[in-house]
N, C-alpha and C positions, 0 to 999 in steps of 0.2 A: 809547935805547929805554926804561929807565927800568922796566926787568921787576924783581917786589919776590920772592923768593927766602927770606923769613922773615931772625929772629936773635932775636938776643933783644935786650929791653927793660929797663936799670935805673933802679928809682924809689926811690931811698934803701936798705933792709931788703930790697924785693922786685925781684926777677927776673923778667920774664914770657916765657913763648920763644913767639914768634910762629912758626907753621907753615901756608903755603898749606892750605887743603883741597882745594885741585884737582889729581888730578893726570893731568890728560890733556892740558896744554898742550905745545905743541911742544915738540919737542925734536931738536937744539942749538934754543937759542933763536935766533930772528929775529934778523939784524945789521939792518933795516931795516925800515919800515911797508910794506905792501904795498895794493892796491886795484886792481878794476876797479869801471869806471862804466859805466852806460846807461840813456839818458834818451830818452823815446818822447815826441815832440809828438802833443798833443791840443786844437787847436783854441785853448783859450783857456787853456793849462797844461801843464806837461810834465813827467812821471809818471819820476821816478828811482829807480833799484836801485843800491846801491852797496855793494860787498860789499869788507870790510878784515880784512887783520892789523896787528897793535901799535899800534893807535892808533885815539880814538874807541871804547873795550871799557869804558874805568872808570866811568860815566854813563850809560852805555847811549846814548849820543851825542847829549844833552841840552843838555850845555856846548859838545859839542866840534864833533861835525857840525852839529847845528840850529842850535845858537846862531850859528854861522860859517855858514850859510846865509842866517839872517835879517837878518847883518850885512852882506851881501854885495848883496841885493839888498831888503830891508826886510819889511813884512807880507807875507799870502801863503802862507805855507807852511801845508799842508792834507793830511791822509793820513799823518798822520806815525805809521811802523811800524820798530820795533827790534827785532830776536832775537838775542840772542849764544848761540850754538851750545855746545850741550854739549862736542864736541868739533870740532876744525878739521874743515871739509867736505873733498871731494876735492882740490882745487884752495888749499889751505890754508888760507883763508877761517877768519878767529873772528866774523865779525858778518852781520848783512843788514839794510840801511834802506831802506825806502822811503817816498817822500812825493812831494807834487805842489808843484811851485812856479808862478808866475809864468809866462805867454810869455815867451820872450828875453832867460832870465836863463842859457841853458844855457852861449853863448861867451864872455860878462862872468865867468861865476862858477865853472861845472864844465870845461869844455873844455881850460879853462887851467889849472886845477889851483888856484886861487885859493881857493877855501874848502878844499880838499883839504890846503892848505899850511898853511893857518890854524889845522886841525884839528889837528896834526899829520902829519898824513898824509904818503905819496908827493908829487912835485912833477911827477913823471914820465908819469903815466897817461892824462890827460886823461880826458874824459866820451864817449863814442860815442853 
């Protein structure tokens, strides 16, 4: 999962002690990335929510989700919204993305967990 927990930093003479400033992230921490998905066809595009923990939070999911969307099925990608949550939602949730893709890119790309795995993410969840 790759969680950074601080330490410190030596550069010859100097020390730096690195210290998170958040501290309302889970805890125990996550042994795993977690996700739900759902994605509502719209005619000529199909409008996704995809809400995760541990994975897809350092970019704001720039690299990790979009970029592994656009890789998955190409141009297209349209509506693109990222929030990472002050702190985990009810359901433990750290992010929310949504965006529109392509028609009948949902069982190529989300359903199967294909960009989700790319990301990092779950491989488990599929798209609904």
């Amino acid at each position: 999962m790759n969680w950074k927990s601080g330490g410190v930093y030596a550069n010859g003479a100097y020390n730096y002690d690195i210290s998170p400033t958040r501290t309302n992230r889970p805890f125990p921490v996550p042994k795993e990335s977690s996700a739900k998905c759902y994605g509502v066809y719209h005619g000529f595009w199909t409008r996704y929510n995809i809400r995760g923990a541990g994975w897809a939070t350092w970019d704001k999911g720039q690299k990790t989700l979009r970029g592994n969307s656009t890789r998955c099925f190409g141009h297209g990608l349209t509506g693109w919204y990222f929030e990472y949550f002050d702190e985990p939602d009810s359901n433990g949730y750290e992010w929310l993305a949504k965006f529109n893709s392509p028609v009948f890119t949902e069982a190529r790309c989300y359903a199967n967990n294909k960009v989700q795995k790319w990301a990092g993410g779950p491989s488990n969840d599929g798209c609904h």
